[in-house]
C-alpha positions, 0 to 999 in steps of 0.5 A: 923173092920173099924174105930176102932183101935183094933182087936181081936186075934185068943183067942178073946183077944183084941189087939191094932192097933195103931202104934204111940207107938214105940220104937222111940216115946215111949208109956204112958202104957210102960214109954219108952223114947218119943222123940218129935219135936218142932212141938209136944212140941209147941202143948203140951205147946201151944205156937208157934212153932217159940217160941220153936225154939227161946228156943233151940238157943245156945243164949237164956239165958237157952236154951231149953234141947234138943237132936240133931239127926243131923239137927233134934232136938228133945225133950225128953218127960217128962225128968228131965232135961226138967222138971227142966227147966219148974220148974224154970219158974213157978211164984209164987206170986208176980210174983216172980220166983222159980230158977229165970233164970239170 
């Protein structure tokens, strides 16, 4: 079955072929863990990658929570912590902040 991403088993039964739900980055169906990259947040976000990068430098006003795995850092997806750090950037009339960032 070529272009499709599942196949049946040996009881007819479907079975899914698509390798990006790991362990490492998680899945939507099993609320496991997903660590993505800055690459993969810019996206979801729609925003530069350089942006990204800005946020999660020991400068910024209130960086970007973050993991490193060693030179590699990494986001976790969905996280309260990241989450809170959206929350208080969201604009609420008269372009007033919630948790306004000092």
């Amino acid at each position: 079955m070529q272009g499709h991403s599942e196949e049946e088993n040996r009881e007819g039964q479907s079975v899914s072929n698509d390798r990006s739900a790991s362990p490492i980055n998680g899945s939507a169906n099993t609320g496991d863990p997903e660590f993505i990259d800055s690459v993969e947040l810019a996206r979801r976000w729609s925003v530069p990658v350089s942006w990204v990068r800005d946020q999660v430098r020991s400068r910024a006003p209130d960086p970007l929570p973050h993991i490193n795995f060693g030179k590699y850092v990494r986001f976790l997806w969905r996280s309260p912590d990241l989450e809170d750090w959206v929350a208080r950037r969201i604009v609420k009339g008269n372009n007033r902040r919630v948790g306004r960032v000092q």
